[in-house]
Every structure is written in C-alpha cells, then in structure tokens.
matplotlib code that plots the C-alpha trace (Angstrom):
import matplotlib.pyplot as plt

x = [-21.7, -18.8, -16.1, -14.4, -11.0, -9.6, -6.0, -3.9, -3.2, -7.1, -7.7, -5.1, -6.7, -10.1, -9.3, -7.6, -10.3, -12.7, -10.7, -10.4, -14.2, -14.3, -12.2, -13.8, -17.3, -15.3, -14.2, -17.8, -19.3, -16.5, -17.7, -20.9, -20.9, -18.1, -20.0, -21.2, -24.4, -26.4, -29.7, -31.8, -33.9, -36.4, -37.0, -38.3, -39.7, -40.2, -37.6, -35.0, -35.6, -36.0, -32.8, -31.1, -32.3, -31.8, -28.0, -27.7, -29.2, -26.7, -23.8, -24.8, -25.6, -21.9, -20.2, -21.3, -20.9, -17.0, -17.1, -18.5, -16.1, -12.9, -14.6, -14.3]
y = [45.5, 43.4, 42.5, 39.0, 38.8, 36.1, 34.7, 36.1, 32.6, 32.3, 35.5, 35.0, 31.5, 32.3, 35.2, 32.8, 30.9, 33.4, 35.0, 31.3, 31.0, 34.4, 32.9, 29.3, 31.3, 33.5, 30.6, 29.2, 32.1, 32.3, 28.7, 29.1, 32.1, 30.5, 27.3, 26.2, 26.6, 24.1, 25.2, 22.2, 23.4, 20.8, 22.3, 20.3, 21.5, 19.9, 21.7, 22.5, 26.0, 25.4, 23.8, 26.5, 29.5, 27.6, 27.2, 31.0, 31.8, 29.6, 30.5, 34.2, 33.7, 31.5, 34.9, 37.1, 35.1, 35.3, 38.7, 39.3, 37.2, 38.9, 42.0, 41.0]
z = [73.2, 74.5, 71.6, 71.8, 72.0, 69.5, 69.6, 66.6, 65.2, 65.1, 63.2, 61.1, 60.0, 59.9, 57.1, 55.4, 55.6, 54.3, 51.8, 50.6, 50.3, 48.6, 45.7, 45.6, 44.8, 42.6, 40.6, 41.0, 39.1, 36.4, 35.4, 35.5, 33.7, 30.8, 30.4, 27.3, 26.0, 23.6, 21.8, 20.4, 17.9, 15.6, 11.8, 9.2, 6.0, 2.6, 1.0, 3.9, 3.9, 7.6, 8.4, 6.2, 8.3, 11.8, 10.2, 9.6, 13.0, 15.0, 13.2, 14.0, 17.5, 18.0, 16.1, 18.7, 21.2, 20.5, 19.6, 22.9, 24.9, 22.7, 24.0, 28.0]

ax = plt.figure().add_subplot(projection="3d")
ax.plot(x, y, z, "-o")
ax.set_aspect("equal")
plt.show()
C-alpha cells in the first residue's frame, strides 16, 4: 500500500479540522443528554386523590434527578 504524502500546512489543518468536529459532537451530546425533560400526565378523579399522587411522583422523580446531576 502506497502512503500519500500531504503538505504540513494540510495536515496541520485538517486535524484542526477533525479535532474541531470531535468537540462540536461533543457539545452535541452534552445537550442532548442535559435537556429538559417534560412528562404530561392526565389524572382526574372525583376527589383529587389522583392529582395528589401524580404531585408526589413528579416531585420525586425532579429530586433525583438533581441528586443525580449533583452526583456527575
């Protein structure tokens, strides 16, 4: 297998240009990961028994969330 030989300037700007994609998809992926997440639930009940658990439930599921980002 024959090997090119590139000119230094042109090695030097397409690592740049790599290692600048590396960090764009980097970034990419720490958004997508830290984005916010909204669960839509629908409760009804004749004496809001309903509402009152799906209150509990989403203010446990927000409390770990932060204790698991506090954690990272």
């Amino acid at each position: 297998m024959m090997s090119i030989k590139l000119p230094l300037w042109l090695r030097f700007f397409l690592l740049i240009g790599v290692a600048g994609l590396a960090a764009g998809a980097g970034l990419l992926a720490y958004r997508y990961y830290t984005r916010p997440v909204t669960l839509t639930v629908a409760v009804g009940s004749i004496d809001g028994e309903a509402a009152k658990a799906m209150s509990a439930l989403a203010s446990e599921l927000a409390r770990r969330k932060s204790n698991n980002l506090a954690q990272n």
